[in-house]
N, C-alpha and C positions, 0 to 999 in steps of 0.2 A: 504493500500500500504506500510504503515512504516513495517512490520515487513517483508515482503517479500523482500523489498531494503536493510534491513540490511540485512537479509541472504544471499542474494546475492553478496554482499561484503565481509562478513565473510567466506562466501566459496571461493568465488573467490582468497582470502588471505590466504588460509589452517586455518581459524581459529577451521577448526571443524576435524581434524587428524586424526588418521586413518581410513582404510574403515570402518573396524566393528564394532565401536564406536558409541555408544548411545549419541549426545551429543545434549545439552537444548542452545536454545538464549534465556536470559530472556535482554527486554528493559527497564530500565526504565526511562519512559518518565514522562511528567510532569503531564498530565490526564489521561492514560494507561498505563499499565504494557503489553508489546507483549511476549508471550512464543511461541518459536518457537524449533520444532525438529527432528530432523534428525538421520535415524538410518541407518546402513551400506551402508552411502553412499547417501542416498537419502530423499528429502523432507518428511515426514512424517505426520506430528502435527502442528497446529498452535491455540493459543486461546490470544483474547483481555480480560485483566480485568481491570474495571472502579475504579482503585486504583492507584494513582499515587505520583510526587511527594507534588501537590497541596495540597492533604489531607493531606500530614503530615503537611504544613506548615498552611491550616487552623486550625486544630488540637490547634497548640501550638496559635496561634489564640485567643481560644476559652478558653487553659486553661491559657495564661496570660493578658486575656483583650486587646491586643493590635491591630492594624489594619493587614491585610493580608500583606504587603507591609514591617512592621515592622518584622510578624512572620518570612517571606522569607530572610529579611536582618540578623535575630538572626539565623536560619536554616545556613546559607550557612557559617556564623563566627564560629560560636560554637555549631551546633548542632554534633550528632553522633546516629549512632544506639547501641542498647544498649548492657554492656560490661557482663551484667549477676551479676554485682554487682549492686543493688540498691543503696548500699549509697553513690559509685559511679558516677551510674547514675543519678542519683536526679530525680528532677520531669521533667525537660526535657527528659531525657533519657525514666523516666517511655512513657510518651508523646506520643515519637516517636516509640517506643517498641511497643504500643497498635496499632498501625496503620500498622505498618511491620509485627507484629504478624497475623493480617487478609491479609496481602499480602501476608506471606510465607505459609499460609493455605491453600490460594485458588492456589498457585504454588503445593503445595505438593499436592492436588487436581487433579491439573490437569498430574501430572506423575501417580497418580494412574492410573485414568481412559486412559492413555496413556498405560499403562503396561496392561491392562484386556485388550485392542482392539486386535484382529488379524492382525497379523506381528507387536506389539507392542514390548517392551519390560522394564526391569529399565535403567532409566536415570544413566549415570557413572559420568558425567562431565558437570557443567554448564561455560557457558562465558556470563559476561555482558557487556552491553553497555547502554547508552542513560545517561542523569544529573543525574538521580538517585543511580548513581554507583559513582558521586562524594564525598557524604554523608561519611561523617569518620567514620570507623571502620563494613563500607556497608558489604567487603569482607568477614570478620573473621565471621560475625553475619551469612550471608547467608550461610557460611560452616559449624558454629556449627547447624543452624536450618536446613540445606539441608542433612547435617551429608555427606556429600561430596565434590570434587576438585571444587573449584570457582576461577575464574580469571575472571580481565577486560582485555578485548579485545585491541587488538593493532591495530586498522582500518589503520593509517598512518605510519605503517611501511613499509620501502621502498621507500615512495614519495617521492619526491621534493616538498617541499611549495616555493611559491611565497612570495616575500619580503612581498607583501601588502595582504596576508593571514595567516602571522606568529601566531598570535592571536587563530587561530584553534590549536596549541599546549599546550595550556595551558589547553583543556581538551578534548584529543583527541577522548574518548569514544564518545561525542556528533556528531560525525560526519560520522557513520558508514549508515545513512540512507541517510543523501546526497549523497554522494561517490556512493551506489547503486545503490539510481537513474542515476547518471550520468553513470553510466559503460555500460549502454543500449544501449549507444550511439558512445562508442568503440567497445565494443562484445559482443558475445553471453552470458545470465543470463541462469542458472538452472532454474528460474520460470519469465516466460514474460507473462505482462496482457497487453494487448491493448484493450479500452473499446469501437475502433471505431466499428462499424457496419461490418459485410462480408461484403454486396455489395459493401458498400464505399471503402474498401481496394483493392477489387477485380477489382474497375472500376478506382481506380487512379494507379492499376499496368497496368491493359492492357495501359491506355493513356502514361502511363512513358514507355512502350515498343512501341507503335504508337512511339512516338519520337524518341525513340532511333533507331529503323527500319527507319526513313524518313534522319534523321541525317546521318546513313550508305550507307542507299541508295545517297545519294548528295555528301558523298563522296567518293564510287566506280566512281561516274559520273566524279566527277572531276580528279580522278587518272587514270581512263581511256582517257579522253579528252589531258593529261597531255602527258600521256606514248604513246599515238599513234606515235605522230610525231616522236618522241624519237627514238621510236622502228624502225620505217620507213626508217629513217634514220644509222640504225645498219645496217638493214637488205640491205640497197644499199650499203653498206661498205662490208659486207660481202660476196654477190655474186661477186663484183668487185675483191675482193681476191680469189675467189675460180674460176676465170678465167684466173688469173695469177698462179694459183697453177694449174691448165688444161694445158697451154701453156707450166710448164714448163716439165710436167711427157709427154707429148706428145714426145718432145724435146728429151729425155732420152731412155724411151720406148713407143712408140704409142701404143704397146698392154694394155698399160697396163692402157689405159686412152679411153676403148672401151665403158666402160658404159656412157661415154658419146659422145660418138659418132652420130652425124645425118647420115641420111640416104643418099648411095653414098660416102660416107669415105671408103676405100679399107686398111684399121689399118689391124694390123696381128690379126690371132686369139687365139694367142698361145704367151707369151711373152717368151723371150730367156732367164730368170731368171726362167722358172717350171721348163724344165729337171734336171735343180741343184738340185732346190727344192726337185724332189720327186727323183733323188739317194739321196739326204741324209735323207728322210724320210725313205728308204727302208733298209738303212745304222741303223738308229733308229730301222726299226721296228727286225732288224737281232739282234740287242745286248740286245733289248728288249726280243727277246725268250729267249737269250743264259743267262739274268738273270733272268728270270722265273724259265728255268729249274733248275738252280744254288741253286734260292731259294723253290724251290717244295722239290730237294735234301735235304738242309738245315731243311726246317720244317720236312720231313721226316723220319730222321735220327734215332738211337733208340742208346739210351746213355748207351752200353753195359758194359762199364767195371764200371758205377753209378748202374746198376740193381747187378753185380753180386759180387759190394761190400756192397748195401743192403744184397743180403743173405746172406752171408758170418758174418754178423753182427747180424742177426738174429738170428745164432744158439744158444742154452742155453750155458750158459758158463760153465767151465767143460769140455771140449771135452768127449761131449756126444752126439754129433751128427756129423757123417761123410757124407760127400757127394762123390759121387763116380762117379758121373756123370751128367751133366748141356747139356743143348741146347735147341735150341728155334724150337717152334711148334707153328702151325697156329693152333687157339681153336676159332670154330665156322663152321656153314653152308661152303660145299665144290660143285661146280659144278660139275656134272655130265660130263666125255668125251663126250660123242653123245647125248648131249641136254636134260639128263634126268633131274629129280627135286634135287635141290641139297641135299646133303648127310652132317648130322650131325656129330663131334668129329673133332680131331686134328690129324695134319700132323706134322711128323718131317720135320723141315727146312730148318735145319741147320744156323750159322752164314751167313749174307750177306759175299758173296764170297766164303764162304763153306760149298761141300757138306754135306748132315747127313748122316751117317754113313751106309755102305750098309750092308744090311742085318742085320742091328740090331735097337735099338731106339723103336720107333713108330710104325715101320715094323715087327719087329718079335714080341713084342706084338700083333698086328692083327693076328697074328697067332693065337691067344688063345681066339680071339673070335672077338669084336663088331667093328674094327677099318679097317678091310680089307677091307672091299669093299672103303672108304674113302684114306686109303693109296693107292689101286691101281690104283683109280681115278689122284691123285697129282700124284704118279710116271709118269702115261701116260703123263699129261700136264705140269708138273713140275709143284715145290712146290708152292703154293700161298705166300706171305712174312708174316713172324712169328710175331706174335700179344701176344705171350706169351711163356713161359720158363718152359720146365721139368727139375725138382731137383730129384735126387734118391740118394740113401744112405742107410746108416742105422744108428739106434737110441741106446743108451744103454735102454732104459726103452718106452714101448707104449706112457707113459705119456710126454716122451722127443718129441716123433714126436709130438705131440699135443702142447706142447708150442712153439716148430718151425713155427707151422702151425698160432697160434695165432699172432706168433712175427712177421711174414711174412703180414697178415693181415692188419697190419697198414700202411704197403708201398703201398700195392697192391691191386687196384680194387676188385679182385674175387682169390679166391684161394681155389683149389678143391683138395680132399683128397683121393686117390682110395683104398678103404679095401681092394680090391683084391690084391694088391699088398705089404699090411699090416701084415709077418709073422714074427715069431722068428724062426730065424736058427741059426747056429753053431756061434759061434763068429770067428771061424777057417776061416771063408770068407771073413775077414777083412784085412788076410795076401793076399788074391790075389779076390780083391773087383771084383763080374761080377755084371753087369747091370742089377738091380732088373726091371727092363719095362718090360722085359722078353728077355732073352738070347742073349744079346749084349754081345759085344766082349770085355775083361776082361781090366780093368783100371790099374791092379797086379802089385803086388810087394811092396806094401805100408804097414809095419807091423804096428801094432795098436800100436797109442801111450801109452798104460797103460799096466798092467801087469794083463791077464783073466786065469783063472783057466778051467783047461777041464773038456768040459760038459756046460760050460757057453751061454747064448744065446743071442740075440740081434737081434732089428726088422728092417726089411728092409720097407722102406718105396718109396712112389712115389708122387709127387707132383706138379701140374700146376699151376703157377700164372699168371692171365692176367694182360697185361701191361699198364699201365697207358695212 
């Protein structure tokens, strides 16, 4: 039990630091040496050796003639382990050297065969504790012969001692096995042995729950015996209010005190406070449309002069790209006038509250092939509302409509690029710019701001972007 109560204290005290530290309890006691150890964290190793501090002090015993009782009185005045100077150490020294020497073997022993076991590994760090760590110059001996960090442990750090146990400070290591066992009895240990029997454990919990069930049960009994009357007495207080609170809504409005009414009471059915009530619910539910609508509007809205300061920003810089013409077009599935399957491509829009332009746009493109039957569908039913934006213009170089297209791209959902309407023509079309869509009505009069040479070209471009 001693070496697992010391552990249990020494962890319980961080004596053994961080998780993944190899660390040794060596105890020494007065008939055994306990080696106990712990590696990342958890119990690992334990071995008893029958070497303690008795044998050194029969030892000296033995080699100065004297009684046990005398060797133990010279041990604890002037013994030490040895300094690695013999003439130094004298023959005491020599003495106790022979005797610590087979202790630190069969320690150094037991780290080997600790390091060969699976999830073993080398020891970093020992702590000691127990009288044989009070022995002078114990420390320095066990680091040169451990060839590692040795420290005695500090069990009583933090405590409080009682006046009339001050006396435990004078060699605090001695006390790291009592302390453990005691901790049992505050909280939870890393390693708990209890050597009673299961059954026994098992039949003195059920009878401690027998009691404790018969103890609760006598006093549900007695807090119910307690609280009836109590209660009883509420509850005659309370209906007696709630018959003065009857008398008085009677009093005010008798409709409005019908739920409790008996049978042959002639109360109205109807209290003279609903008609208010539902005008001004109906009052509610009027302004409640008129802010719906307000906010359907609101979320609706399409933030027209934010989209067409996006493009505008997106051209390459340079003026190297002109636009010559903007508006918004529905891009997506269109119904059919007389219930056919709806019809794919885009309608000109126009701006909310303005029309697109007649006879040109989106329209006179369907002229030239895939958008007609789409456009003369919107024309019949009028236009669906614009979901996205035609750009046209033209480019000084192919490669300039191609980074418009890219720069566009980062504002905007989807953005389509039509070849067909991808050519170079005269640069001479920039002095009276017509609607590359195909044959819109001329935007003119706007001469290029740079200076072109005749014969120079420049590509007309068309472009959709759907709208966020």
């Amino acid at each position: 039990m001693c070496p697992f109560a010391a552990y249990n204290w020494l962890k319980y005290t961080g004596e053994f630091g961080e998780q993944g530290e190899s660390v040794a309890l060596i105890d020494l006691g007065a008939t055994t040496t306990d080696i106990v150890i712990e590696r990342e964290g958890q119990f690992r190793f334990v071995r008893s050796v029958n070497l303690g501090g008795n044998d050194v002090t029969a030892a000296l015993a033995n080699a100065f003639g004297t009684t046990f009782y005398e060797a133990e009185k010279l041990k604890r005045e002037r013994g030490f382990a040895p300094t690695g100077d013999a003439q130094h150490d004298g023959k005491g020294g020599q003495v106790i050297g022979d005797v610590l020497g087979r202790l630190v073997g069969e320690i150094a022993r037991s780290f080997s065969f600790f390091r060969s076991q699976p999830g073993g590994g080398p020891v970093t760090r020992v702590v000691v504790t127990g009288g044989g760590a009070c022995l002078r110059n114990m420390i320095p001996y066990l680091e040169r012969q451990l060839a590692m960090e040795v420290r005695i442990a500090q069990p009583l750090a933090g405590l409080a001692i009682a006046p009339s146990a001050q006396e435990v400070n004078e060699h605090p290591e001695r006390a790291a096995v009592a302390l453990g066992l005691s901790l049992r009895t505050l909280d939870a240990v890393p390693i708990a042995i209890n050597l009673i029997p299961p059954a026994i454990l098992a039949l003195a919990k059920q009878r401690e729950q027998i009691f404790y069930w018969l103890l609760s049960v006598a006093a549900l009994v007695l807090i119910v015996a307690s609280v009836i009357p109590i209660k009883e007495q509420e509850n005659a207080a309370v209906r007696e209010y709630i018959k003065q609170v009857e008398t008085a809504i009677i009093g005010y409005d008798a409709s409005l005190a019908r739920g409790t009414a008996k049978s042959g009471d002639t109360q109205a059915t109807t209290s003279r406070s609903e008609a208010d009530l539902n005008v001004a619910r109906n009052r509610v539910a009027e302004e409640k449309n008129k802010l719906d609508t307000l906010d359907s509007l609101r979320r609706n809205r399409k933030f027209w002069l934010d989209y067409l300061n996006v493009i505008n920003n997106a051209r390459p810089k340079g003026n190297k790209v002109w636009i010559s013409r903007i508006e918004t077009t529905h891009i997506g599935a269109m119904p059919q006038q007389r219930g056919g399957a709806p019809v794919g491509g885009s309608v000109s829009s126009g701006f909310p509250g303005i029309q697109p332009p007649a006879g040109g746009g989106s329209q006179a493109a369907a002229g030239a092939g895939s958008l007609r039957s789409s456009t003369q569908t919107a024309a019949a039913v009028g236009p669906p509302p614009g979901n996205g934006i035609i750009i046209a213009g033209y480019a000084l170089t192919p490669q300039d409509v191609t980074d418009f297209k890219v720069a566009l791209e980062k504002s905007f959902p989807k953005v389509d690029f039509n070849d067909a309407f991808a050519n170079r023509v005269s640069v001479t079309e920039l002095d009276n710019a017509q609607n590359v869509s195909g044959g819109g009505a001329s935007v003119g009069g706007a001469p290029a701001p740079w200076q072109y040479a005749a014969g120079q070209t420049v590509t007309s471009f068309r472009i959709e972007v759907t709208l966020p």
